[in-house]
C-alpha positions as a LaTeX table, in Angstrom:
\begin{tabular}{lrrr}
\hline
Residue & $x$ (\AA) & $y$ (\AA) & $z$ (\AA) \\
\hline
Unk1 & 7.51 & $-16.22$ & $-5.29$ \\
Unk2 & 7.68 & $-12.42$ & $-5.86$ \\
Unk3 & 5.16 & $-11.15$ & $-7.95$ \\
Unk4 & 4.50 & $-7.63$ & $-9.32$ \\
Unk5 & 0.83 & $-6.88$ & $-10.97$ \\
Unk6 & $-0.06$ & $-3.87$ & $-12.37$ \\
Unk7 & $-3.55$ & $-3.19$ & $-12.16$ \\
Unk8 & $-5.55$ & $-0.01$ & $-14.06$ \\
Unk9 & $-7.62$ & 1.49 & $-11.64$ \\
Unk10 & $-10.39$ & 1.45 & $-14.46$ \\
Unk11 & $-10.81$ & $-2.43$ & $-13.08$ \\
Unk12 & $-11.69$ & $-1.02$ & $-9.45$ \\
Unk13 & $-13.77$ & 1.70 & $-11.15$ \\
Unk14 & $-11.28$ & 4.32 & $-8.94$ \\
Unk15 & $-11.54$ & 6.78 & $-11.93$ \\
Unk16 & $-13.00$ & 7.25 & $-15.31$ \\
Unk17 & $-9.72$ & 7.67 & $-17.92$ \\
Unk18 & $-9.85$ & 9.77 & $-21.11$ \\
Unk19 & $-9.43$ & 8.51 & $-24.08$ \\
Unk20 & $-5.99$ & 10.10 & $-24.12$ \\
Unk21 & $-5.40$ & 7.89 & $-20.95$ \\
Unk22 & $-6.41$ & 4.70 & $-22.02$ \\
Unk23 & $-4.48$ & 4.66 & $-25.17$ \\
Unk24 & $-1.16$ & 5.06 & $-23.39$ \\
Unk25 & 0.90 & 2.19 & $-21.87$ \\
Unk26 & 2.08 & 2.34 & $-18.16$ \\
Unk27 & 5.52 & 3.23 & $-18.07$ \\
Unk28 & 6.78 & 1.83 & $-14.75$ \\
Unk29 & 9.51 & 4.30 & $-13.22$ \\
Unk30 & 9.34 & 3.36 & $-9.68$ \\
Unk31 & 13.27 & 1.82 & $-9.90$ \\
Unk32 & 14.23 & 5.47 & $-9.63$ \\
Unk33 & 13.10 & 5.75 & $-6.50$ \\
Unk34 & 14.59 & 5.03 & $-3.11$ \\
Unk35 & 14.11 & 1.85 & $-0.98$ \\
Unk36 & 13.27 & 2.50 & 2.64 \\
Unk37 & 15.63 & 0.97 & 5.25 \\
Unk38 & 14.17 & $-2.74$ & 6.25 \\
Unk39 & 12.53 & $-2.72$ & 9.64 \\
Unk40 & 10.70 & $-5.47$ & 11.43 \\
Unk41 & 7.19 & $-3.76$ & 12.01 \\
Unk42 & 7.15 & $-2.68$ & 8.01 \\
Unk43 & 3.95 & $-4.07$ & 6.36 \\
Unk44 & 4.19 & $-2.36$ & 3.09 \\
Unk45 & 5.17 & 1.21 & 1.66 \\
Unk46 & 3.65 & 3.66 & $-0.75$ \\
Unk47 & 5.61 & 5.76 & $-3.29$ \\
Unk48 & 3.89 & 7.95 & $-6.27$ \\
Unk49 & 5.09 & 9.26 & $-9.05$ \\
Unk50 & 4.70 & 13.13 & $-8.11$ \\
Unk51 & 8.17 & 12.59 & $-6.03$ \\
Unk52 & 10.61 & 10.60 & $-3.77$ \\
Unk53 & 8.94 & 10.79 & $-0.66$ \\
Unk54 & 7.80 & 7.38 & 0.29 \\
Unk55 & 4.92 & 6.73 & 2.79 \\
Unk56 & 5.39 & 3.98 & 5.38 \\
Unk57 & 2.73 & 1.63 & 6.98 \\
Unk58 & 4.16 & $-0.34$ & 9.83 \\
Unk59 & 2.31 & $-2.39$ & 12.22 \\
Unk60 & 1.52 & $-0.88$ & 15.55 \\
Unk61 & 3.14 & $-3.66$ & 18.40 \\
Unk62 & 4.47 & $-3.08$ & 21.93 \\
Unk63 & 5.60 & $-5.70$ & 24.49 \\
Unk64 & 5.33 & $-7.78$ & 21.35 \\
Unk65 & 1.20 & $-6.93$ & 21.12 \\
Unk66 & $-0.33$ & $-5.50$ & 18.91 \\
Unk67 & $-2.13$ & $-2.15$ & 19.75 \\
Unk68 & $-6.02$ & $-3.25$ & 19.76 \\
Unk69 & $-7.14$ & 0.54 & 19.13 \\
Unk70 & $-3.92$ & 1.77 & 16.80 \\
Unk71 & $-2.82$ & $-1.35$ & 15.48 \\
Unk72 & $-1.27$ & 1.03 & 12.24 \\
Unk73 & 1.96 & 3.34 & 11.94 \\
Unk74 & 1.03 & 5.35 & 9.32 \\
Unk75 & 4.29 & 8.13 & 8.46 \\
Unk76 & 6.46 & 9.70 & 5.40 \\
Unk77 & 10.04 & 9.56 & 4.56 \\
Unk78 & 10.96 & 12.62 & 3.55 \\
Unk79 & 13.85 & 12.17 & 1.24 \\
Unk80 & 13.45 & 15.55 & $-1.22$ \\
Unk81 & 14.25 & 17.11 & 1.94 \\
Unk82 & 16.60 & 15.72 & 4.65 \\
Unk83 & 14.81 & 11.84 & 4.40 \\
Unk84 & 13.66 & 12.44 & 8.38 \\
Unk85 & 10.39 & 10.56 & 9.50 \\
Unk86 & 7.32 & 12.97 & 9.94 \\
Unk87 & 3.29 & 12.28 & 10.37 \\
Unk88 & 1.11 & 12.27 & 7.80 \\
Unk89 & $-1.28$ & 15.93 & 8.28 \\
Unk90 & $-4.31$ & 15.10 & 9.29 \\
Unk91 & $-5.65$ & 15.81 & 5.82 \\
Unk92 & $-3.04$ & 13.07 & 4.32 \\
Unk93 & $-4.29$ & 10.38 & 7.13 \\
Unk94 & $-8.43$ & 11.43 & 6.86 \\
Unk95 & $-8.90$ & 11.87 & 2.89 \\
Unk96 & $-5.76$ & 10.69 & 1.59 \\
Unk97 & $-3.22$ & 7.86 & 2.84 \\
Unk98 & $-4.51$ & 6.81 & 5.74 \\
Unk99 & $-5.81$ & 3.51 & 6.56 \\
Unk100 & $-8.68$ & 2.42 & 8.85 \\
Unk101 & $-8.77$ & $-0.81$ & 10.61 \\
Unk102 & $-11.57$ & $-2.86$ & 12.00 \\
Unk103 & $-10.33$ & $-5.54$ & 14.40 \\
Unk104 & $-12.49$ & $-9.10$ & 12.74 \\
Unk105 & $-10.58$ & $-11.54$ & 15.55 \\
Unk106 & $-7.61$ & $-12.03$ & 17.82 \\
Unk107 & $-4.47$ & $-10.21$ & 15.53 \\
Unk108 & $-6.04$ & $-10.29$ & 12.95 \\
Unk109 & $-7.82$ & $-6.59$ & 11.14 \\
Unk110 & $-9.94$ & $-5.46$ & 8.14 \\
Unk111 & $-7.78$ & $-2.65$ & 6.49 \\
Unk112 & $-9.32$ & $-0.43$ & 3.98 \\
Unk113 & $-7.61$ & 3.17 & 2.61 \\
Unk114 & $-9.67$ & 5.83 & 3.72 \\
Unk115 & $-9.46$ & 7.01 & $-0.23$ \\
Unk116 & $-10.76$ & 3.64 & $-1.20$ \\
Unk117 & $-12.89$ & 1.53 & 0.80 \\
Unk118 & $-13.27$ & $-0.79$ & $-1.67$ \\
Unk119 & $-10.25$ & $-2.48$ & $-1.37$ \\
Unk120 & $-10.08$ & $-5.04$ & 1.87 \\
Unk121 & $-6.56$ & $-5.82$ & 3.05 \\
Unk122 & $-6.32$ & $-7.79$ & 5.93 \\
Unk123 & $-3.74$ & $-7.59$ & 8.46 \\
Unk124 & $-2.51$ & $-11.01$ & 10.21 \\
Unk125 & 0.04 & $-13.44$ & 11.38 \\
Unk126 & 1.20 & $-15.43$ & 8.70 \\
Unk127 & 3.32 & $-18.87$ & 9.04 \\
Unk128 & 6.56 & $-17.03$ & 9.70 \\
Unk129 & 4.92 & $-15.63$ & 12.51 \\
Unk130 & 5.06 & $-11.87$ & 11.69 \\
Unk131 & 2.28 & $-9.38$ & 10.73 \\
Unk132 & 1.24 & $-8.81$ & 7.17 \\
Unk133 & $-0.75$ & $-7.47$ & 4.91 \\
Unk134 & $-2.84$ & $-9.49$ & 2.45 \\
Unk135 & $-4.51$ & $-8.56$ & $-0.38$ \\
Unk136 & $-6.36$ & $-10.35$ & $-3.18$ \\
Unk137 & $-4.61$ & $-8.91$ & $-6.52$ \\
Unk138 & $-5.50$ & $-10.36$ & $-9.59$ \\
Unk139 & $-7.21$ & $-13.20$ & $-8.43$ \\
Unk140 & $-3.88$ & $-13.71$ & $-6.28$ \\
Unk141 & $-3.57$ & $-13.42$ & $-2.52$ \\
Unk142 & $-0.30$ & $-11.42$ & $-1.91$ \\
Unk143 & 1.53 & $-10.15$ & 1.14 \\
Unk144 & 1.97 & $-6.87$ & 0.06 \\
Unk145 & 5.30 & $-5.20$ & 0.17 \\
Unk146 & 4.94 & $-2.04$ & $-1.98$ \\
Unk147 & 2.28 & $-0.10$ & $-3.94$ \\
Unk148 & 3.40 & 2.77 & $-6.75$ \\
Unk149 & 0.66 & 5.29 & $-7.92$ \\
Unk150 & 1.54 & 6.46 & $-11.50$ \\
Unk151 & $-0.72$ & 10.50 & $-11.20$ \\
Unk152 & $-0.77$ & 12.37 & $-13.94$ \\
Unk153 & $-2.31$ & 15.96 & $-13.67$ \\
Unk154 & $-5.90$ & 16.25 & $-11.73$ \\
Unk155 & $-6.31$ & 18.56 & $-8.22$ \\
Unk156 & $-4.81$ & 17.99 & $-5.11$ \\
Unk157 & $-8.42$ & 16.27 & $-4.19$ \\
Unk158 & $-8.89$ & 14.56 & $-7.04$ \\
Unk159 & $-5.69$ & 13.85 & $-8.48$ \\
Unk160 & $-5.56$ & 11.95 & $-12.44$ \\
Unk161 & $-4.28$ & 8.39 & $-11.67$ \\
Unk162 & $-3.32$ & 6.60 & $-14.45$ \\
Unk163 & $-2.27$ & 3.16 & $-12.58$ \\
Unk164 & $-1.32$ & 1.08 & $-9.21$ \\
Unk165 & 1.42 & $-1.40$ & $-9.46$ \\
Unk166 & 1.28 & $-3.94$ & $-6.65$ \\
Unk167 & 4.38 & $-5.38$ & $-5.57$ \\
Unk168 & 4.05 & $-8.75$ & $-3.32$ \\
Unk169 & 4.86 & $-11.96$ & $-2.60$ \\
Unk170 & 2.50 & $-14.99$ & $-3.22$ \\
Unk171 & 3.06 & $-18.12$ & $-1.18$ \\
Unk172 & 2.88 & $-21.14$ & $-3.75$ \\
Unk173 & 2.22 & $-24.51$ & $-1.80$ \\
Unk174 & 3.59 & $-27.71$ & $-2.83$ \\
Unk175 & 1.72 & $-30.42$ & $-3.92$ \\
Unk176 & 1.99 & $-33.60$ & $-1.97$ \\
Unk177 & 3.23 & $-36.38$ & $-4.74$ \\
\hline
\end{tabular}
């Protein structure tokens, strides 16, 4: 079952809104904004509202492996400007969009964003036998496939944002009858 949940960062405590903030409703605007191509190492991507370009977090495997030490790609999409691949700056990976990863057993990793540690993701093999990322949303356990920042105004190191929309997919067991 795919699930979206939109989630005011007010919850997590990520920022303190003004008054002017809280009394407006989330407009979600992340339909005009382009889809990366499907690939078989993507975990999940990023897009904000500030533009098009779409960051892309794809799990690190060779000779079918996982990389112990690297075990996340971490890179943009470009598309305001030809849509070519390029790194993250090393400002964008430390402060910003990167993620760190703490390896907790065989494939499987605690993932945090380096701008907010107090979110745990885990990355894992599910049933279907591929990587993903899990996160608790909601009460919910998702796979999560997409996250959209909604910034309004701030600084480029503290930037105003207003919400996170998590886009996943919860796995609903049957009940044996």
């Amino acid at each position: 079952m795919k699930l979206s949940f939109l989630l005011l960062l007010t919850a997590l405590n990520w920022y303190t809104p003004s008054p002017k903030t809280m009394a407006q409703k989330p407009v979600l605007t992340e339909d005009k904004y382009p889809v990366p191509p499907p690939s078989s190492n993507r975990l999940f991507y990023l897009q904000r509202s500030s533009n098009i370009n779409t960051i892309i977090y794809d799990v690190n495997i060779e000779d079918g492996q996982i990389d112990d030490a690297e075990p996340l790609k971490v890179y943009w999409i470009r598309y305001n400007e030809k849509g070519q691949k390029e790194d993250l700056s090393y400002i964008q990976r430390k402060f910003a969009y990167g993620l760190t990863a703490k390896k907790l057993a065989d494939d499987k990793f605690d993932v945090r964003f380096v701008s907010y540690k107090k979110f745990p993701m885990v990355l894992m093999k599910a049933k279907d036998g591929k990587y993903h990322i899990f996160a608790t949303v909601a009460q919910k356990q998702i796979i999560l496939e997409k996250l959209f920042v909604k910034i309004e105004g701030g600084s480029f190191w503290l930037p105003n944002v207003v919400y996170v929309e998590f886009k996943g997919e919860i796995k609903i067991q049957a009940k044996k009858l």
